[in-house]
N, C-alpha and C positions, 0 to 999 in steps of 0.2 A: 443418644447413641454412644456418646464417647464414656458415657457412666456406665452403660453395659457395657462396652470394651471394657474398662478396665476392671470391672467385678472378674470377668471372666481372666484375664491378665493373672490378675491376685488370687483367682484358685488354679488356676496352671502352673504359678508360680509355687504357691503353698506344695502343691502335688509333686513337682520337681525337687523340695525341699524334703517330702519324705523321701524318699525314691532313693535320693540320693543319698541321706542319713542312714537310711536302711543298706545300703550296697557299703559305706564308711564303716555301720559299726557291727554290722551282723553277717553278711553276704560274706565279702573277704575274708572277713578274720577264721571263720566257720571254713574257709575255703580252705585258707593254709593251715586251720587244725588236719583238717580231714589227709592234706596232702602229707603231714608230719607223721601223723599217724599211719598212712600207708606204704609212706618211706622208712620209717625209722621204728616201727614197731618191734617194742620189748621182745617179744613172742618171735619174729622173725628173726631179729636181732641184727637186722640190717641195719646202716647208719647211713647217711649221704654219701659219703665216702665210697660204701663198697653197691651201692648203685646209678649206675652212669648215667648224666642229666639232668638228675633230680633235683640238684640244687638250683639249677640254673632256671627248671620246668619252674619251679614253685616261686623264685624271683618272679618271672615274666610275667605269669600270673599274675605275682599281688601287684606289678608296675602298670598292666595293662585294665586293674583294677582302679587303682588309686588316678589313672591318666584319664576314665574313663568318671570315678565321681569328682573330679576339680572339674572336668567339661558340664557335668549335670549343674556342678555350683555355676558356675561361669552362666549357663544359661538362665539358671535361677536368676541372675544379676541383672542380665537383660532384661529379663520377664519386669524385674520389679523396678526397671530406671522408667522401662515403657509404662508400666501401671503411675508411675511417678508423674509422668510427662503427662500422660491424657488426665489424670486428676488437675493438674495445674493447668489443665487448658480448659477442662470442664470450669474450674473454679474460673475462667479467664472471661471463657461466655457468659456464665450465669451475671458475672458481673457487668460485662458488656448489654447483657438484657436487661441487667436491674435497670444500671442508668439510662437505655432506651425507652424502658416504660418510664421511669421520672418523666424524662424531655418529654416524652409523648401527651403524659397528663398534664405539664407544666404549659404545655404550647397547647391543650383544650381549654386551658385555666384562661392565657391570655386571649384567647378564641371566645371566651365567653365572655370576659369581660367586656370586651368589645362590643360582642352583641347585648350587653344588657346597659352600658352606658346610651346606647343612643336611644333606650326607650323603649322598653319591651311592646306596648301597648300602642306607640306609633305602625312599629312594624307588623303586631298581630293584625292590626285592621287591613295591612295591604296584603300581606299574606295569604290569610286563614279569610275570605270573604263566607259568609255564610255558616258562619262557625261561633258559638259562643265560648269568648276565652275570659271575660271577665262582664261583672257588673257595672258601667258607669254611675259613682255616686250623685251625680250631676241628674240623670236621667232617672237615678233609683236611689232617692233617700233612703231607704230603709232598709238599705243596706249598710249603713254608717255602723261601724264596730265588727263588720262579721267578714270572715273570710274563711270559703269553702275549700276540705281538705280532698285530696283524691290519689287513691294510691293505685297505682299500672299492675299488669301481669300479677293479681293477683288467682288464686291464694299462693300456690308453688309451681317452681314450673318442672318439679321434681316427684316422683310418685314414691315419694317416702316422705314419713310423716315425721321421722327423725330431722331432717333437712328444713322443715316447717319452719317460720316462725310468726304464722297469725296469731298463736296465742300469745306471743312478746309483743305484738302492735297494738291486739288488744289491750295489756296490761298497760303502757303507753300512753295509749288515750285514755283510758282508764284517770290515769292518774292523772291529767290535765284535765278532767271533762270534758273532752274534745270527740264530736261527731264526723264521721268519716263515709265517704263514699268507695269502694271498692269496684275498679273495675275488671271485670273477671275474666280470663280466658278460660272459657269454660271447659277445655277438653282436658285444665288440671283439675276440675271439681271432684270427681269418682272420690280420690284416696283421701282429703280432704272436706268434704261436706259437712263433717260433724262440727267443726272449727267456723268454717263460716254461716252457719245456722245460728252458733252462739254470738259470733256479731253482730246480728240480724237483730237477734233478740235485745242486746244491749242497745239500740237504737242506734245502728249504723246500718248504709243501705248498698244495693250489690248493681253494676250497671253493665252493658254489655261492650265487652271489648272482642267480640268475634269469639270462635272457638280456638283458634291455633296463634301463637304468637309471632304473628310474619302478616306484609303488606298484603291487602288484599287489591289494590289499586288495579293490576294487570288483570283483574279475574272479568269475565263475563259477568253482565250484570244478573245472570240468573243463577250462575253459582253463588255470587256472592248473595244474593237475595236469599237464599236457599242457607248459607251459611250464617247470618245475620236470624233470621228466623230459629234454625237451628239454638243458637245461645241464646238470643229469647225465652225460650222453652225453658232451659236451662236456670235461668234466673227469675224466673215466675215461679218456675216448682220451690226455690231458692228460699223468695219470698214469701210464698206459702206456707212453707215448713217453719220459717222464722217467726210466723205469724202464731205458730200453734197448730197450725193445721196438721192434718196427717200427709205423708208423704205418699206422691202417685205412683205406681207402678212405674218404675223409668220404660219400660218397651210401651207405655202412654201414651209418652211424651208429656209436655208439662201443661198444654196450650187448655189443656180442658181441668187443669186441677182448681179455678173457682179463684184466684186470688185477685185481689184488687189492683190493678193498675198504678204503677205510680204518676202522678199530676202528667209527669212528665219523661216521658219514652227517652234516657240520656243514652249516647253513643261515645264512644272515642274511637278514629280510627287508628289500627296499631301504623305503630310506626308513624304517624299524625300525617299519612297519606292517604288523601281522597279521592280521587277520581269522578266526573261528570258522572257514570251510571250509576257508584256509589251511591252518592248524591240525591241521585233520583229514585234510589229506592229505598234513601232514605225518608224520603219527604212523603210518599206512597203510602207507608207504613206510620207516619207520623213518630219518627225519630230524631234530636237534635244532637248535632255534634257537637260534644264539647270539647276545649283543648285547656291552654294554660297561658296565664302571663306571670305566672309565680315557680319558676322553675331551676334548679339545681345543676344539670346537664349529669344528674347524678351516676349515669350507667359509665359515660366515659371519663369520670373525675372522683377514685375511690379513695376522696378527704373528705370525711363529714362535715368537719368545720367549715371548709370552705362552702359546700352545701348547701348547709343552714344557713351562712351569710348568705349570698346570695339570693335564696327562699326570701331571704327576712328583709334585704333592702328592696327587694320590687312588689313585696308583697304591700298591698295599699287597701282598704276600703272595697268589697266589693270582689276581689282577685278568687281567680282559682287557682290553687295551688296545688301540684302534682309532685308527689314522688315515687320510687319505684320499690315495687313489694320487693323487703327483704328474703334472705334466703340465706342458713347456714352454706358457709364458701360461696357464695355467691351474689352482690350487691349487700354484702352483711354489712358493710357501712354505713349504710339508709337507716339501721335501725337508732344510732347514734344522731346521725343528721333529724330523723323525725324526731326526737325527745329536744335535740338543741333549739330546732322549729319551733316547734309546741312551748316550750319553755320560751322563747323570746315573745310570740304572739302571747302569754299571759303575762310577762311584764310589762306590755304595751295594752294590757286589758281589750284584747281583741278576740272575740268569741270566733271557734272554731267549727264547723257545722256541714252537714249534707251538702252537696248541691239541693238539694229538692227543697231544702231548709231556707238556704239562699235565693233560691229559686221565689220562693215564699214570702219571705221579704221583701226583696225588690217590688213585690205587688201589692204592696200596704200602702192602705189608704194614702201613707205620706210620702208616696211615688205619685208621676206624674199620674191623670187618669188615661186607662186603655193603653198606658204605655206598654211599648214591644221590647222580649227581653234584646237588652244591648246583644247585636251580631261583630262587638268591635270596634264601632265607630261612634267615637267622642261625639258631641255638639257642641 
């Protein structure tokens, strides 16, 4: 507000500037030509002198002229101390804001630290009950060396493709070998789909993170049933197209285009809030919920660095690790923090992969027999 105050200030001011330049050096002077000439004309051969007043008329005039543009300047003066003052006060908050966001991150920073000293993986088990947040290597050997990568809200949460940046996370993993699990709010798929078909295709896979990005916990359990299903649909047609296949008429829906299932129906609740009817419609439908012990707090902490630390010291043997889909002006720092990740997990020659991948491992031969995936709780 106070920056539109004073844009407006500074063309008032500008405007008074002509106004008054113009009455200085054209208005006046034009005035007492015209009065000199009426008074003192060759032709007439009148002088001041032998017309009564006229000198004194044509004074007043130019005094009540010249009284009248030093008041325009004088306002002008005003105009520009006020545009001067709300500039320096504009300048006074922006910086008062700057350093409130600092503090603000800096006190999420020591927030997290705390939460992740005492053990991410103690507290997921009390927390997150019925939830898989990580592999135990203990109960799933064969998961030694791999750790599943998994990226939120994706593709965009933005209906411009300029704004995108699937094809920079692509190139990312790309460039590490790293496989990726994308969980999707499907109601950004439309302006996007051509971008996450070619992930698909590069052997990365699409999981259901609801249609809208927001809790569903408070909803009825047959909306959300209904909502859940919905992106389903959405991420079958997904994976069908990724497959090769031809793409269904979307007024279809997706539930009858033919594609295979994956092993494993994965869920993430947004917001990582569940709710009992959730829950139960999830287990109906044969869906598991995954969450994370490898995590950044990356939405309210916009330092990659610290990010990727972070990621990198909790991440263990077994871990799923989440971060949040980047977005031009928008979580763009993730894209930095995913490459710092990526790049520490191949100095520690630790392969990066699916859930379903991970999923897959854990149930080799050199895992326990018949064993259930870890729901969080060590032995």
């Amino acid at each position: 507000k106070w920056e539109e105050k004073a844009q407006k200030w500074e063309e008032k001011a500008q405007k008074w500037e002509e106004k008054a330049q113009k009455w200085g050096e054209v208005v006046v002077p034009s005035a007492v030509r015209r009065r000199e000439r009426k008074f003192i004309s060759p032709q007439r051969g009148v002088g001041w002198d032998e017309y009564p007043g006229a000198a004194e008329g044509a004074a007043a005039a130019a005094a009540r002229a010249a009284a009248w543009w030093a008041e325009q300047r004088q306002k002008t003066a005003g105009l520009r101390q006020k545009t001067g003052e709300a500039v320096r006060r504009l300048k006074g908050e922006q910086l008062y804001a700057g350093k409130l966001a600092t503090l603000k991150v800096e006190f999420h920073k020591v927030c997290w630290k705390a939460v992740t000293s005492v053990g991410s993986r103690t507290l997921l088990s009390a927390v997150f009950p019925g939830s898989v947040c990580y592999y135990d290597l203990r109960a799933h050997p064969g998961v030694r060396g791999c750790v599943a990568l998994t990226l939120d809200d994706a593709p965009c949460s933005r209906s411009d493709e300029r704004l995108a940046m699937v094809k920079e996370v692509g190139e990312v993993l790309r460039e590490f070998g790293a496989k990726a699990t994308f969980f999707v709010c499907t109601d950004y798929v439309p302006v996007h789909e051509r971008a996450l078909r070619e992930l698909l295709r590069e052997g990365h896979e699409v999981a259901n993170h609801c249609p809208a990005d927001r809790s569903y916990a408070e909803d009825s359990e047959e909306a959300f049933e209904a909502a859940l299903l919905e992106a389903e649909c959405v991420c079958e047609r997904l994976r069908h197209a990724g497959a090769g296949g031809e793409v269904e008429d979307r007024d279809r829906g997706v539930c009858d285009a033919g594609a295979d299932l994956p092993s494993v129906r994965w869920f993430r609740a947004p917001h990582a809030k569940l709710s009992t009817p959730m829950q139960r419609v999830l287990e109906r439908h044969g869906f598991t919920n995954v969450l994370s012990d490898c995590y950044g707090n990356d939405p309210w902490i916009p330092d990659p660095e610290f990010v990727a630390k972070s990621m990198l010291e909790t991440a263990e043997h077994g871990s799923i690790a989440v971060i949040h889909m980047p977005e031009r002006g928008f979580r763009e720092h993730n894209h930095k923090a995913l490459r710092d990740f990526l790049q520490g997990m191949q100095e520690r020659q630790i392969r990066v992969v699916t859930l379903s991948a991970l999923h897959a491992e854990a149930l080799q031969p050199s895992s326990r027999q018949f064993a259930e995936v870890s729901v969080g709780i060590e032995e």
